[in-house]
N, C-alpha and C positions, 0 to 999 in steps of 0.2 A: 408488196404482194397484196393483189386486191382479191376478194371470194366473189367472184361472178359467178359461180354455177348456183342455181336456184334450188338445184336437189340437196347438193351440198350444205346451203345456208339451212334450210330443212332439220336437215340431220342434226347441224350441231346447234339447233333451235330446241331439238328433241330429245339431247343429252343435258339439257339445260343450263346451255352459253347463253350470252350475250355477246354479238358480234357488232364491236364498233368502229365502223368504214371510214378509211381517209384518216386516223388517228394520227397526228404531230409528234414525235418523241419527242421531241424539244421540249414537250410542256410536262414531260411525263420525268425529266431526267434533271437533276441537281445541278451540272450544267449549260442545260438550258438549249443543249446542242442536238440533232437530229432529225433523221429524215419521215418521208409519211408511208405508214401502212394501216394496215386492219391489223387492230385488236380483239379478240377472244378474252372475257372474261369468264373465268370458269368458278361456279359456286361450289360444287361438289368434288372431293378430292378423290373418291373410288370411281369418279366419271373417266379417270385419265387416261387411262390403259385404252379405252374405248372410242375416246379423242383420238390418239395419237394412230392409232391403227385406222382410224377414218382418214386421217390427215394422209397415211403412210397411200391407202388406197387411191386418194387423189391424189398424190403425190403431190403434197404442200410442205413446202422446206417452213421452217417454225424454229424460233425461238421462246424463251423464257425472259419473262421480264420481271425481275423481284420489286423494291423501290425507287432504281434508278440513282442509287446519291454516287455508287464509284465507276458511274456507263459511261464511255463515250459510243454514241452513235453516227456513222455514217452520215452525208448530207443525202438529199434529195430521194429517191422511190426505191424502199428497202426491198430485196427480194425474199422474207420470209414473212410469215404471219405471225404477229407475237403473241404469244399467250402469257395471262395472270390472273393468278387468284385471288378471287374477291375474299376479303375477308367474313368469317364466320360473326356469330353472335352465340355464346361471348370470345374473346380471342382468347382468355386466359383464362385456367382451373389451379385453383391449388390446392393440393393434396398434402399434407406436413410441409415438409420442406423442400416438395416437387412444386415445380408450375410446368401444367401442362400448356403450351402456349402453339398458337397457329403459325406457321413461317408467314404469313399476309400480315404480324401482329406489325405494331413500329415499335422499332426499336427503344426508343426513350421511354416511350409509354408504359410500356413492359417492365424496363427497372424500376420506373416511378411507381406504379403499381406493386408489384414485389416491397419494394423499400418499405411501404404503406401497411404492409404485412408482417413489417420485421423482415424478411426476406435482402439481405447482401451479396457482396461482393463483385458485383457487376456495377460499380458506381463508375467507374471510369469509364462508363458504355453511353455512360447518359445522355453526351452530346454529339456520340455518331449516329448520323442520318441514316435514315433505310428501313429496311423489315429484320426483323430477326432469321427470316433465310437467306438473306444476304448476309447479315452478320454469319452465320456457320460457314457457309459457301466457302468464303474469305477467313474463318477465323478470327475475328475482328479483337483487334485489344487495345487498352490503349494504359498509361498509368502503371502498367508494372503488372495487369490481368488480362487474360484473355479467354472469350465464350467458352472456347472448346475446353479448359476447364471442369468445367457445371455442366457440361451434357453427358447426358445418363441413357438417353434413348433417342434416335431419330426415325422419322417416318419420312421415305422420300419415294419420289419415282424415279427406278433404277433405268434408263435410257436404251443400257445395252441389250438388259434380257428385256422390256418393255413391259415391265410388270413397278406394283409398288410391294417396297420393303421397310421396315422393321430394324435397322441397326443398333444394339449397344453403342453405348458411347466407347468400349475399347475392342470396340471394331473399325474405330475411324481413328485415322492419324491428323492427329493435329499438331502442323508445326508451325513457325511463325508465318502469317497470311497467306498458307497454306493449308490445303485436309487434300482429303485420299477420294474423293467425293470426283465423279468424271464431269466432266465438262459439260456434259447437257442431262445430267441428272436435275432432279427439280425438287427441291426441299418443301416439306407438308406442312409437317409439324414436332416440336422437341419436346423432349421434359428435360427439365433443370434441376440439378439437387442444388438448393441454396443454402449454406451457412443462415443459421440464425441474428441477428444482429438490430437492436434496436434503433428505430426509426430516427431519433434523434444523433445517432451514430454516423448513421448509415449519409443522412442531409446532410452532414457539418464534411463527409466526405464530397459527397456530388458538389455541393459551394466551392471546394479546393479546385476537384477538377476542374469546372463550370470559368473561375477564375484566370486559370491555365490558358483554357484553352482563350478566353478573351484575349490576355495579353500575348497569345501568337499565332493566331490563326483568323483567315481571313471573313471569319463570322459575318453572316449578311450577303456576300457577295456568290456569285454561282460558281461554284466549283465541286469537284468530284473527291476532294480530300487529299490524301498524297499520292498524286501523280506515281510517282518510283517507291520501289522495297527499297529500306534500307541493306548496303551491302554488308554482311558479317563483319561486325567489328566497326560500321563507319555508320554518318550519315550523309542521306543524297540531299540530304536542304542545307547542309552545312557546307558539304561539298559546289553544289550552287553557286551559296551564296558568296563563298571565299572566290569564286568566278565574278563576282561582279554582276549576277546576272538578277538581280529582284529588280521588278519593272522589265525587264526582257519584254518584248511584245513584237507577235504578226499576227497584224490586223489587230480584231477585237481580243486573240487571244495572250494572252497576260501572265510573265512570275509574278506570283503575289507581292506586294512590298511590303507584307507582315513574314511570310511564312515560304521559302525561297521553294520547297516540293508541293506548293499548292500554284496549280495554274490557272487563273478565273478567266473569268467570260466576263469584258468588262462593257459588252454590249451585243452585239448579233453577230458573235464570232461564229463562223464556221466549223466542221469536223475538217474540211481540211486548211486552216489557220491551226488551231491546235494539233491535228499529225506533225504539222510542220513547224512548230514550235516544241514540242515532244523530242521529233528528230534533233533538230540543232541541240537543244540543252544533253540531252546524252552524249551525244557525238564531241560536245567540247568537255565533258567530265571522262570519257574516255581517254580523249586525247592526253587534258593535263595529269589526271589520277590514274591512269591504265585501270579503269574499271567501268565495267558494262553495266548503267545502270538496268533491272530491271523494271517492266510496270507492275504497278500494283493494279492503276485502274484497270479495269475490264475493258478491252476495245471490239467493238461489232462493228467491221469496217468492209461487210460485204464479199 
């Protein structure tokens, strides 16, 4: 989706965007995979309501783009415009055992910073990629914890009524990489109540996980994390792998041969090499385990 109108470009000049034309998602995504549009960068989070009803009046189909580590995107000329938010100065406030923090924040940095405060329990967060509004989106957990946990408040833009709101955290369901959150809502910002826990505690945990994730995960390499939900009761990398399928590959796209539910880009793989390497690995875990994997990743496939 390209903004050629001129009045257009104006306006969301005059809400205080930046609009950047011809943008690559591929360079924007953990992946490494997708196609080109216009990006909207938005500084101002009370801007949105205001955005979105200018976009509605031109009628600009738009997406949300958080930090891209669990996106697959589509190849070649997207039909929406996507929008993200720039991050704030500072991304994060702590208030006792609150952090107030931006969804634009990144993820690791956030722990790391909390940890630095005394601030825990989110050590098993430290090595997934993204913003912290991805992390909620998703729920993200990993180590035996998960975000939704420690939120106490969220601020988001509600899609349906086109306004922003204000949620308690037990106003949202959080289940495993799952929340109650709709599909094109857009996360602002959260507060976290954090357990107290001494910094020297809190690092000799993040080393554990940090360690973990070395010895099985394809660290370094582009990928968007795990591919498939584990199904109740099982695993989809186990189930994989007992397939014979690590190293699997069409085209550039790849089962990892550390981590069988991680699929990488092991060069200028396409979005559709990885559909269709996606397709097959489900389709034969169906077939031998009579079970449908689910994705985890997020797919914007047009």
């Amino acid at each position: 989706m390209r903004v050629e109108d001129s009045k257009l470009k104006t306006e969301l000049a005059a809400l205080g965007n930046e609009l950047r034309q011809g943008t690559c998602l591929a360079e924007l995504t953990c992946l490494g995979i997708g196609g080109t549009t216009d990006l909207l960068r938005i500084p101002r989070h009370n801007s949105i309501p205001e955005l979105i009803a200018l976009l509605d009046r031109y009628d600009i189909a738009h997406k949300f783009l958080g930090g891209g580590s669990n996106l697959l995107v589509n190849d070649g000329e997207l039909p929406w415009l996507v929008l993200q938010l720039a991050k704030p100065e500072p991304e994060i406030v702590l208030e006792g055992n609150c952090a107030h923090v931006d969804a634009a924040a990144d993820l690791g940095r956030t722990v790391t910073y909390c940890a630095k405060h005394d601030l825990g329990g989110m050590e098993g967060l430290i090595g997934v990629p993204g913003t912290v509004g991805g992390a909620l989106r998703m729920n993200a957990g990993a180590y035996g914890m998960q975000i939704g946990s420690y939120v106490r408040e969220v601020k988001l833009y509600r899609a349906a009524e086109r306004k922003i709101e204000i949620l308690r955290g037990d106003q949202i369901s959080f289940e495993y990489r799952h929340t109650s959150f709709g599909p094109d809502d857009m996360m602002l910002a959260v507060t976290l109540e954090l357990p107290s826990k001494p910094f020297k505690e809190i690092l000799q945990g993040i080393r554990i996980c940090n360690e973990k994730r070395r010895s099985s995960q394809p660290l370094g390499q582009k990928s968007a994390g795990c591919i498939f939900k584990n199904p109740a009761g099982a695993s989809a990398g186990r189930m994989i792998d007992e397939l014979g399928l690590k190293g699997f590959s069409m085209g550039d796209a790849k089962v990892s041969d550390r981590h069988a539910n991680f699929f990488v880009n092991v060069g200028h793989a396409s979005a559709k090499d990885m559909f269709a390497l996606i397709a097959d690995v489900r389709g034969r875990v169906e077939s031998a385990f009579a079970v449908k994997l689910e994705n985890e990743v997020v797919v914007w496939d047009a």
